[in-house]
C-alpha positions as CSV (number, residue, x, y, z in Angstrom):
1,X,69.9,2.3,24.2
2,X,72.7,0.5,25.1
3,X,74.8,3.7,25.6
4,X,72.6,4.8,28.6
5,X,72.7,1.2,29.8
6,X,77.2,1.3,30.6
7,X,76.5,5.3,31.4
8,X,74.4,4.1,34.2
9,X,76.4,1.4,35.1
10,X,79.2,3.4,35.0
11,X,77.8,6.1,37.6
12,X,76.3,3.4,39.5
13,X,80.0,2.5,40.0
14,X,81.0,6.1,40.7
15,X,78.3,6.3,43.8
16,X,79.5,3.0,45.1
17,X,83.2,4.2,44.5
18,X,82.0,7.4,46.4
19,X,80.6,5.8,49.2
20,X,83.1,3.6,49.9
21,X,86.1,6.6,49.7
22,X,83.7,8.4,52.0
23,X,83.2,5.2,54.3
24,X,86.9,4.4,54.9
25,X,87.3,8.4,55.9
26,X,84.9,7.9,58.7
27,X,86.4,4.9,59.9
28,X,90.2,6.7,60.0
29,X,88.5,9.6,61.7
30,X,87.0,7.4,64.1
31,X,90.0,5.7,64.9
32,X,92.0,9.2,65.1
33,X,88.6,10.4,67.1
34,X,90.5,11.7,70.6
35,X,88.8,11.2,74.0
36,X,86.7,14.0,75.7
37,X,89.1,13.4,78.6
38,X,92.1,14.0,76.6
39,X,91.1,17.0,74.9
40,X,90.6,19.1,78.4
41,X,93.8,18.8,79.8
42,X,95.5,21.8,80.0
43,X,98.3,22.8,77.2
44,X,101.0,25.1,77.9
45,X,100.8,27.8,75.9
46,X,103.7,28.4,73.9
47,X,104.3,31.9,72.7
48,X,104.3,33.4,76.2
49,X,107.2,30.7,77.0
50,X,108.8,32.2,74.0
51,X,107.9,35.8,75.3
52,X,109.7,35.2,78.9
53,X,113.2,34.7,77.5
């Protein structure tokens, strides 16, 4: 039995591997989260500068 016991322990790792990977990419989105504020100011819109020329 003591191949199931390190297969388990061995996923068990895996999940906790998982959830910290998947931990650390909320935080970074959280920090790179933008402000409702920011996100409604107006942005000029590019391709009909380009079209005026």
């Amino acid at each position: 039995m003591q191949g199931d016991e390190a297969s388990s322990k061995g996923e068990q790792s895996e999940a906790a591997e998982r959830q910290a990977a998947k931990q650390r990419i909320l935080d970074q989105a959280e920090a790179e989260r933008v402000p409702v504020q920011d996100t409604t100011r107006a942005v000029p819109d590019r391709r009909w500068r380009r079209d005026q020329r």
